[in-house]
RODO-2510 file (C-alpha; in nm, 4 decimals, decimal comma):
residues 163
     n   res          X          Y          Z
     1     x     7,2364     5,3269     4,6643
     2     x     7,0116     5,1059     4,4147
     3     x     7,0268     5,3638     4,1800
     4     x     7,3862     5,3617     4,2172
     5     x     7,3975     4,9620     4,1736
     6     x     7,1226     4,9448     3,8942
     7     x     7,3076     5,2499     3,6828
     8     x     7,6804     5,0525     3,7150
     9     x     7,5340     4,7189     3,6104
    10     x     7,3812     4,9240     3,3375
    11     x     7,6691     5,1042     3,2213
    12     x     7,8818     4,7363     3,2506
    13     x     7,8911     4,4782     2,9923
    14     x     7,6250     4,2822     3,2103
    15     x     7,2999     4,2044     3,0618
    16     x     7,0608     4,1834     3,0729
    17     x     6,9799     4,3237     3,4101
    18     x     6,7393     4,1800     3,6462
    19     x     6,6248     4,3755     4,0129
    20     x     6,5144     4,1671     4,2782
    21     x     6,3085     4,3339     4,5183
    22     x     6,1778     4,2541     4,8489
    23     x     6,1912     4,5050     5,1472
    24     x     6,0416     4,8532     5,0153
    25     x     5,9924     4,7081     4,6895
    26     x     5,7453     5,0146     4,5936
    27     x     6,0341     5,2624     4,6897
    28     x     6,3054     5,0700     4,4746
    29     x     6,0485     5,0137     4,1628
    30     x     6,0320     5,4054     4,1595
    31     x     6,3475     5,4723     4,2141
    32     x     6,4616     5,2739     3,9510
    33     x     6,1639     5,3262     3,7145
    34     x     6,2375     5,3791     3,2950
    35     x     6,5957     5,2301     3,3530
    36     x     6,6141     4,9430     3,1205
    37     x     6,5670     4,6166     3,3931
    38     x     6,3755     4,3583     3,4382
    39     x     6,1934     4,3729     3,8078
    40     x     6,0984     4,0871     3,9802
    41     x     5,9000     4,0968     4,2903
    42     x     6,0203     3,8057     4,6115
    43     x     5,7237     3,7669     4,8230
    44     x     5,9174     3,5553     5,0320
    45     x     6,2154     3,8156     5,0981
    46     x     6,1438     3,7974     5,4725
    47     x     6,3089     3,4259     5,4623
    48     x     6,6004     3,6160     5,4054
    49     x     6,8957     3,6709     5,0572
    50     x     6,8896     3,3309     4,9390
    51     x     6,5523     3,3411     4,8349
    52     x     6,6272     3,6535     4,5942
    53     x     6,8999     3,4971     4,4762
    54     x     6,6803     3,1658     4,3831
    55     x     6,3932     3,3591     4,2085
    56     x     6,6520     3,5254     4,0126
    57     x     6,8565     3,2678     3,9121
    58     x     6,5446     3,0952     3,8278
    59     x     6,4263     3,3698     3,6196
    60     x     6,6724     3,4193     3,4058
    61     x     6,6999     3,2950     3,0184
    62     x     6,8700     2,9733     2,8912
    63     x     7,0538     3,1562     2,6519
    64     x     7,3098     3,2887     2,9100
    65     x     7,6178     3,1308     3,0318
    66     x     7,6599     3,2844     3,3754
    67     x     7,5233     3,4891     3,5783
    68     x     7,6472     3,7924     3,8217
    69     x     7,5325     3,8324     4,1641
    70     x     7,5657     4,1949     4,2410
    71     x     7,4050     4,2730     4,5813
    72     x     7,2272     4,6394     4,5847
    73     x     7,4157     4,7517     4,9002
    74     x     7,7451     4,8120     4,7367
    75     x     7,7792     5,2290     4,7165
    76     x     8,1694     5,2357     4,5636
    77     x     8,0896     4,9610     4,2846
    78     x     8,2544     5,0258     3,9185
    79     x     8,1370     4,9089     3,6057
    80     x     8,5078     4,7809     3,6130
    81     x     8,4069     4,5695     3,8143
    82     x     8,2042     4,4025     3,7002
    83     x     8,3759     4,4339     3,3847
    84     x     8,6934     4,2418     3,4830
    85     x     8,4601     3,9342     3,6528
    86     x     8,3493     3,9351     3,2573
    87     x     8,6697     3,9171     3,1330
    88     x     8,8257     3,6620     3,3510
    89     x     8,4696     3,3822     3,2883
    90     x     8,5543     3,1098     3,0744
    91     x     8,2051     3,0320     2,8927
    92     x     8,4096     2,6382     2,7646
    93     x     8,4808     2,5756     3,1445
    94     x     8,2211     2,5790     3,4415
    95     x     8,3896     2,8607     3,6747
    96     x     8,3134     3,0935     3,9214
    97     x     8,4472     3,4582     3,9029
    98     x     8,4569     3,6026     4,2538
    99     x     8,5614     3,9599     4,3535
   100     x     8,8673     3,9929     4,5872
   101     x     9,1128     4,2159     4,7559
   102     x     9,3860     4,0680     4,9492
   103     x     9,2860     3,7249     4,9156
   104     x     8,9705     3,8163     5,0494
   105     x     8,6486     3,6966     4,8839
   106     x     8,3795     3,9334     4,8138
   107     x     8,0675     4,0366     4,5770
   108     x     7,9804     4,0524     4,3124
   109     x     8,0172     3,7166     4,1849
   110     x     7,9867     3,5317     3,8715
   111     x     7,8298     3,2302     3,8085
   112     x     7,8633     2,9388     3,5451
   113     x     7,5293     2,8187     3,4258
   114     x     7,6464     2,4658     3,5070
   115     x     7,6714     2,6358     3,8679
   116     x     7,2946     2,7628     3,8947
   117     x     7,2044     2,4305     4,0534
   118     x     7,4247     2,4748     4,3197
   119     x     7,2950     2,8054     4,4261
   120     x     7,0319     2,6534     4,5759
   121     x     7,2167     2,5132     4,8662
   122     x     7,3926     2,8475     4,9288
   123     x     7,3018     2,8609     5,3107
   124     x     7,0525     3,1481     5,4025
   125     x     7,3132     3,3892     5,5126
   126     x     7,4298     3,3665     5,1594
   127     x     7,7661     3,2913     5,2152
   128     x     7,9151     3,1222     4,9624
   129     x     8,2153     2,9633     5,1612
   130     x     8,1391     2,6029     5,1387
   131     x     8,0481     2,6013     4,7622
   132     x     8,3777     2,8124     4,7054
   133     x     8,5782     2,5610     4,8799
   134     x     8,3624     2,2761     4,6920
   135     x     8,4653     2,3818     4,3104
   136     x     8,8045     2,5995     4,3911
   137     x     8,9207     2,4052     4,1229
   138     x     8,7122     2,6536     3,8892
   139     x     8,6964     2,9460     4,0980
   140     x     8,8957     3,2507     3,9514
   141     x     9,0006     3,5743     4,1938
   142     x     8,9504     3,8964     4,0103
   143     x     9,1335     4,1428     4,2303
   144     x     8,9723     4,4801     4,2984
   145     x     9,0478     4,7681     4,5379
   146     x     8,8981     4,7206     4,8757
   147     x     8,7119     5,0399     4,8356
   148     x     8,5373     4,9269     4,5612
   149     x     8,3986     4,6384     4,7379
   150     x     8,2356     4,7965     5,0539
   151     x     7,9087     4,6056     5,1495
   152     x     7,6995     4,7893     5,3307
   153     x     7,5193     4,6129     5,6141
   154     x     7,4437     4,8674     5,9507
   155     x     7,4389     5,2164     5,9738
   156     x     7,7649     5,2549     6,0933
   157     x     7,9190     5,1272     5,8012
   158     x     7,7121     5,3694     5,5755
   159     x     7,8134     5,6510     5,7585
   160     x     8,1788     5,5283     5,7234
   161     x     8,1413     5,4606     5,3471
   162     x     7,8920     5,7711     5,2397
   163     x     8,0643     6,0775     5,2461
***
């Protein structure tokens, strides 16, 4: 599935491309090894999401104006995608691009570098509800298929997604 992730985000008008790694970090580094990303290790990935999602927002240049947060367990992700969250930021207005089907918030998600700040007090389960509500003045829905947006988080879900 990383592979899968790393090689859309690739292919996509995203970069650069960073890799946060945590759990089986040796596994993903190989896995992923030659592709043209920058890997960053979390050694505190047992706190949980949030932390990845600090070290790389914190890691990235200043010469970027958003950023995309693009979770690795997402098997039916298109470089579409993340394509259309692209197409739909506004660089002259501080705006979040969020995935959605049905009126139904999902990853990925793109961030305004005006927004990094507030990723910080994105709670641990990384939901981003309250900072959505919080600036839905500059949040912008980018509708994708449902399928697209799977998130894989137990086994049974795999199974019902991977075929």
């Amino acid at each position: 599935m990383i592979e899968h992730v790393v090689d859309t985000a690739l292919q996509s008008d995203a970069s650069p491309v960073y890799v946060i790694t945590g759990y089986q970090s040796e596994k993903i580094e190989e896995a992923i090894s030659g592709k043209d990303v920058k890997i960053i290790y979390n050694p505190s990935y047992k706190s949980g999401v949030k932390t990845s999602i600090d070290i790389g927002i914190q890691a990235l240049p200043e010469t970027i104006n958003g950023a995309i947060i693009l979770p690795a367990d997402m098997p039916n992700i298109k470089k579409d995608n993340i394509n259309k969250l692209i197409e739909e930021f506004d660089v002259e207005k501080t705006n979040i691009c969020i995935s959605s089907n049905n009126g139904i918030k999902s990853n990925p998600v793109l961030w305004h570098r005006n927004l990094f700040k507030n990723v910080s007090i994105i709670p641990e389960n990384a939901m981003f509800r309250p900072i959505l509500v919080e600036h839905s003045d500059y949040t912008t829905m980018v509708k994708s298929a449902k399928k697209t947006l799977v998130d894989i988080n137990t086994l049974i879900e795999f199974e019902e997604n991977i075929k």
